[in-house]
N, C-alpha and C positions, 0 to 999 in steps of 0.2 A: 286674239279672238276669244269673245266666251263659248258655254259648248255649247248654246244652242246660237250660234253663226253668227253673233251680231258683232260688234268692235270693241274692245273695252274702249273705257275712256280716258283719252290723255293726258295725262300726270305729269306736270313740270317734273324735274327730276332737281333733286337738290344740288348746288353747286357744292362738290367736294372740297372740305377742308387741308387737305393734305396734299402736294404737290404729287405727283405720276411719278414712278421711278426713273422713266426717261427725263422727266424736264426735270429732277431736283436738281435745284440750284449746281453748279460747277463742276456737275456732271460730265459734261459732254467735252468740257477743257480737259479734266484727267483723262479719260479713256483716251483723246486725241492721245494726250502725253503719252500714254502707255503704250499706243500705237506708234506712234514716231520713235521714240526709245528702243524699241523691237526694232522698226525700220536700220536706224542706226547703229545698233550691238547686236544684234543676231543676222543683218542681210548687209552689213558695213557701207550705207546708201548715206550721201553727205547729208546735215542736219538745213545747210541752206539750202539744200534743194527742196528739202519736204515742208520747211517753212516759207517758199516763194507763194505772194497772196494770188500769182495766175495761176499759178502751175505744181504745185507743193500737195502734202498730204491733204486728199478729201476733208476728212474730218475738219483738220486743222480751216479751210478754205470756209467750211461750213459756221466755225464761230464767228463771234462781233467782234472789233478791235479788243476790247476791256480783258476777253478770254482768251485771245490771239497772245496779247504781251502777259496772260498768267502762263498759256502754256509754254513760251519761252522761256521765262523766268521757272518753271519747274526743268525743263529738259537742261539748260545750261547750268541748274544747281546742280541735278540728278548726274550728269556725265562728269561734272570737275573733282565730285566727290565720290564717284562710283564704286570706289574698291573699297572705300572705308561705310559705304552705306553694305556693301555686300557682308563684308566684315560685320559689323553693326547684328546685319540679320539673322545672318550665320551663327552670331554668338548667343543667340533669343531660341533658336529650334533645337528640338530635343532631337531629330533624327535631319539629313541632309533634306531639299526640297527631291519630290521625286524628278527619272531624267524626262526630261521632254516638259519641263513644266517653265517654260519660259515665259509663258503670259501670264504664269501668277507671278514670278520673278517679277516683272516689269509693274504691276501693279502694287506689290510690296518695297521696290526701290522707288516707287515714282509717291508713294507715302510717305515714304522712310525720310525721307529728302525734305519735305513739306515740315515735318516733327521736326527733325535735327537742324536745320538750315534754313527756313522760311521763316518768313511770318505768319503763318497760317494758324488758325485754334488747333492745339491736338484733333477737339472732338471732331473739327468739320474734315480734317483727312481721314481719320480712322471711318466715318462715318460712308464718306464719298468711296474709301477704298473697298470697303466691305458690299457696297451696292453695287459698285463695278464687279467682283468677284460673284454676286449674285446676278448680274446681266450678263454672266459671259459662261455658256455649259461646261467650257471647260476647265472652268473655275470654280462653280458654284457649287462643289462639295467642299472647296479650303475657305468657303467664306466665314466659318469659326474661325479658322486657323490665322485667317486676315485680322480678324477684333483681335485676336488674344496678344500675336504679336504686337501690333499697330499699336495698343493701348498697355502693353509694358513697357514698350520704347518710349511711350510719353510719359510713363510713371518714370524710369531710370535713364531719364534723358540726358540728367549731367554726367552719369558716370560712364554711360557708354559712349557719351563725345571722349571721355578720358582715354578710355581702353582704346580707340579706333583713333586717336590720335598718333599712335607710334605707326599709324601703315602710312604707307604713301601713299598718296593721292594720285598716281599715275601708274597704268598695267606695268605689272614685276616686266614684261619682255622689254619693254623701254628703259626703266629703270635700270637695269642691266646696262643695257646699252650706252646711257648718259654715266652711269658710274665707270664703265673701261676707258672713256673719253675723259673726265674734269675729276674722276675721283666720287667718293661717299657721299663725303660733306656735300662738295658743289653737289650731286647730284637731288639729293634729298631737297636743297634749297633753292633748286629748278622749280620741282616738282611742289613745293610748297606755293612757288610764285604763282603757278598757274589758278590757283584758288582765287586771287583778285582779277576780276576784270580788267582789262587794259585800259588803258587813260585815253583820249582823244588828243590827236595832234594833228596840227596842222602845217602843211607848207605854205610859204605865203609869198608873194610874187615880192615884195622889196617892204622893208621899214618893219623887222620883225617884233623889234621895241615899242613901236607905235600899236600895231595891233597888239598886242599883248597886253596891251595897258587897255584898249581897249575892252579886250573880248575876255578883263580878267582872267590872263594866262602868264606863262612865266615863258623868257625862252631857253630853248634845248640850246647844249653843247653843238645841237647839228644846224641851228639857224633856226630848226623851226618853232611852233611853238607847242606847250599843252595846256589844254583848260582844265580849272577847274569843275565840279560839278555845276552842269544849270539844267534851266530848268528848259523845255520846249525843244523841238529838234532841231537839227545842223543845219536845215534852208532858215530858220526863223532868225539865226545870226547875223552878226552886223560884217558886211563884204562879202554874202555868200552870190548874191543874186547879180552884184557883178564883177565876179569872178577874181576875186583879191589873194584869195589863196582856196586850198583844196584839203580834204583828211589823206592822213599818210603817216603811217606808222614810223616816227622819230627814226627806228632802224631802216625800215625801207627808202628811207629819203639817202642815205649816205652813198651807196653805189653811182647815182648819177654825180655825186659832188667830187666824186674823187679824179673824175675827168678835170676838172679845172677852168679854166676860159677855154670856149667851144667855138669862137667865132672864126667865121672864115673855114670852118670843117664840114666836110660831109661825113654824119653822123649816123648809125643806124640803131634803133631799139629792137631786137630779134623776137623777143618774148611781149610784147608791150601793153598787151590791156590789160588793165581797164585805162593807164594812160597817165598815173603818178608820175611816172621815173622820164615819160615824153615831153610833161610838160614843164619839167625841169633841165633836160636836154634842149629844149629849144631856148629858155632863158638863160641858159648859160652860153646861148648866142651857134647853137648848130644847126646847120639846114636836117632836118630830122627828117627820115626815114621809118615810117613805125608799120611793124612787119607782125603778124600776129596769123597763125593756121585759121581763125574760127572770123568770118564777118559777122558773126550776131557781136562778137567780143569786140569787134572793131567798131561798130555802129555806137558802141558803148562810148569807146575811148573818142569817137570823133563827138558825139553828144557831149563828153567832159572838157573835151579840150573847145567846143564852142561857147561852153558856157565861160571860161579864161581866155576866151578870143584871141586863140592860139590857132598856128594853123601848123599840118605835118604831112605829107607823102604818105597814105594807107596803103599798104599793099597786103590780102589774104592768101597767104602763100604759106606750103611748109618748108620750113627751116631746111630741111635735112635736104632739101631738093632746089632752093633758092641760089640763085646765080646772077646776079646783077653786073649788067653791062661795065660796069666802072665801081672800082672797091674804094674802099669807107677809111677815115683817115680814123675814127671813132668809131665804137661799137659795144654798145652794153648788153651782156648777156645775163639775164635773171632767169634762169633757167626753170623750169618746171620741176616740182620737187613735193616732197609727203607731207611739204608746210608744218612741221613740226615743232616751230617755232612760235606757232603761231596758235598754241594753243588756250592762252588767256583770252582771246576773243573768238576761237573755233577749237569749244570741248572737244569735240568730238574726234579730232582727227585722230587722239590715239586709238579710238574703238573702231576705226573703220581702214585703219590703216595698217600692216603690218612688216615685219621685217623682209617678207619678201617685196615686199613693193618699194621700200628704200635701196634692195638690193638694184630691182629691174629702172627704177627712177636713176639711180648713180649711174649706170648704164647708157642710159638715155643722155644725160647730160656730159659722160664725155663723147657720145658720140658728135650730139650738137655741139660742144667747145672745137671741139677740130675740124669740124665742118665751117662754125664763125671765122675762125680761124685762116682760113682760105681766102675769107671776104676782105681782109684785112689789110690797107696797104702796106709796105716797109717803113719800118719808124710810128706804125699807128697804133695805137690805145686800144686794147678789148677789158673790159671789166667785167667779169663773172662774177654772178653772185645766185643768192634763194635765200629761201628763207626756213631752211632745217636746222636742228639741233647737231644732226649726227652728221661724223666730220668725214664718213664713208661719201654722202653727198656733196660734200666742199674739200677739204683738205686734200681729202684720197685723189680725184677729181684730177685736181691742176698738178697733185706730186707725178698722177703716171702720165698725164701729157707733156709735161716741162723733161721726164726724163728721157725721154724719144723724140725728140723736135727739138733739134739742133736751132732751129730760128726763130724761136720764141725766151724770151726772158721773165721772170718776175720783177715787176718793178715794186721794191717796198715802200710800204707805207710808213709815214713815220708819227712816231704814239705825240711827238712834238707839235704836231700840224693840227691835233684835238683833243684841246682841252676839255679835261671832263671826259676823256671817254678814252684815255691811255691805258684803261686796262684792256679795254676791248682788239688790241694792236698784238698778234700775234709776236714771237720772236721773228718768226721769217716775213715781217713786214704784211700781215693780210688782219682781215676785219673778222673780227669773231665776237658777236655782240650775243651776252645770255641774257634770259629775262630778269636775271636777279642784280641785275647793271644799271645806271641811272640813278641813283637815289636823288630826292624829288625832298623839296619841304612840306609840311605839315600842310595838308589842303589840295596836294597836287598829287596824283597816284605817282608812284614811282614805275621803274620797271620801262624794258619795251624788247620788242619780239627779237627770237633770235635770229640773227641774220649770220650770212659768211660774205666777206668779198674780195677778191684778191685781184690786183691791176697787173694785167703781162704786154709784153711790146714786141710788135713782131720785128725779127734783126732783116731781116732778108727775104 
């Protein structure tokens, strides 16, 4: 209004040249990252939950696809690399970060990552980190502190990759751990593998040769096959739509194979969605039972196995209280475990998981083996397995059941029966597969997840 009460008058206003600090550009992808990262290493919440496009982190739910798969591609560099990005930052500040200052933390490694490891311009992470530190109060007095380091680490990028090359790329408390079990060496060169993403494999219902040649893949020692790089996703492939084969981790396929011909058995999978290991029990000709505590998990496994026009016995039941009218000549047990194994395609497990929960999981799964155990006729097959590193969860396992249970046996494996894969053949006849196993030709990743599996028979 003017002062004597009229209205001024209305002035287009100029259209701002400069973007708002909320919409700059690739903004709102880093802050997700930054957010989900804290999710992950400060409140140890799994990375696929907060990356689900229903039900996952807000923010994250909030981007377009394009920022969806940038923010992935930052969280899975940032976690494989974490201790050497810490390192990295650590060796740049002249005094520690103060305590409680975890959100600059997270905003400093989710740069750090982008510089050393990305494709990204230096200037657009230093730029994007330093606006996040100014979007965020409790940030926004280190947002110097964000330029100065961010844009030294892009000036001495080659030699602080040097220096943070001697750490391991996985937390000292595991490290430990894989070193009392395989040794230094092994363990360092676990812990090196997990820096490559894993390969894509496939199990494939009959003619591994043939598909492979098709779908330019090669095949595994275990029958199945791996692709090469391509281009488009896993429905776009040729036999995905009806149902020729399915993904499955080259090591996770072997526990169902060590059953043998399955015909004519009643068969049980205890553990069994999402429903790999079911539909390879049932083409190795058993009437399958597939027994899972969770029906959202089951709903899953009956969607996968319709789409391989498979069929199986669902039942949502817990294990530890299951009791079926008539016991299982077969019975694979893939037990619930800290997936440790499985860390080239889930960073995260070692920042959300820790030794007491491989303690209370090893726990867990002898109780369920003795409990399978029960199910099991005389003369019949249970195979146990998971998919950890640490032999507290497998080895430990089957040695304290086998030596209190007069009526069970090991039955060994023998390293002759898989070729290509004789190192992974324990001396006491069981499957111990590292990620540093497999070597692969030029074009095909090498490498696949660690697995255990060991075959016992019940006498009596």
């Amino acid at each position: 209004m003017n002062s004597d009460g009229t209205k001024k008058p209305f002035r287009k206003r100029k259209p701002s040249t400069e973007r708002s600090a909320p919409d700059k550009l690739g903004l709102q992808a880093r802050a997700a990252a930054a957010k989900i990262l804290a999710a992950v290493v400060d409140r140890k919440l799994p990375l696929d939950g907060a990356l689900d496009h229903e039900h996952g982190n807000p923010a994250y739910r909030a981007l377009g696809e394009s920022d969806r798969a940038l923010v992935r591609a930052i969280l899975n560099t940032t976690l494989r690399h974490l201790p050497r990005i810490d390192a990295a930052i650590a060796g740049l500040l002249d005094s520690p970060l103060p305590e409680g200052a975890r959100a600059l933390h997270h905003v400093l490694a989710i740069g750090a990552a982008q510089i050393l490891y990305l494709d990204v311009p230096d200037h657009s992470a230093v730029d994007l980190a330093v606006e996040q530190a100014n979007q965020d109060p409790r940030n926004r007095r280190f947002a110097k502190l964000v330029n100065a380091i961010l844009r030294r680490l892009g000036r001495e990028k080659e030699q602080v990759l040097a220096d943070i090359g001697k750490v391991a790329p996985m937390p000292a408390w595991f490290i430990a751990r894989l070193e009392k079990a395989y040794g230094r060496d092994a363990a360092l060169a676990i812990s090196e593998s997990q820096l490559e993403p894993a390969a894509i494999d496939l199990t494939v219902k009959s003619d591994p040769e043939g598909w492979a040649k098709r779908l330019n893949g090669v095949v595994l020692p275990t029958g199945g096959i791996r692709l090469a790089a391509f281009d488009g996703g896993i429905p776009s492939l040729e036999g995905f739509d009806e149902g020729a084969w399915w993904v499955q981790d080259a090591a996770a396929s072997i526990p169902a194979k060590l059953f043998g011909d399955l015909a004519g058995k009643r068969t049980a999978d205890l553990c069994a969605a999402p429903g790999g290991k079911t539909a390879q029990l049932i083409l190795a000709g058993g009437a399958v039972t597939a027994l899972d505590q969770s029906e959202n998990r089951l709903r899953r496994l009956r969607s996968n196995l319709d789409r391989l026009g498979l069929k199986a016995e669902t039942i949502a039941a817990d294990l530890t209280t299951f009791g079926p009218t008539e016991r299982f000549d077969a019975i694979l047990l893939d037990a619930p475990c800290s997936s440790t194994g499985t860390t080239r395609r889930h960073p995260d497990v070692l920042w959300t998981k820790g030794p007491e929960d491989i303690a209370r999981l090893a726990a867990l799964q002898e109780r369920l083996l003795r409990h399978a155990l029960t199910l099991l006729k005389p003369g019949g097959t249970l195979v146990f397995s998971n998919c950890s590193l640490d032999p507290v969860e497998g080895e430990d396992v089957v040695a304290r059941v086998l030596s209190d249970t007069d009526a069970v046996e090991r039955v060994p494996i023998g390293a002759g029966d898989w070729p290509g894969l004789e190192a992974a053949i324990t001396p006491l006849g069981e499957f111990r597969t590292l990620p540093t196993m497999l070597k692969m030709p030029d074009g095909i990743g090498s490498g696949l997840d660690g697995f255990y599996a060991a075959v016992l028979r019940r006498l009596g």
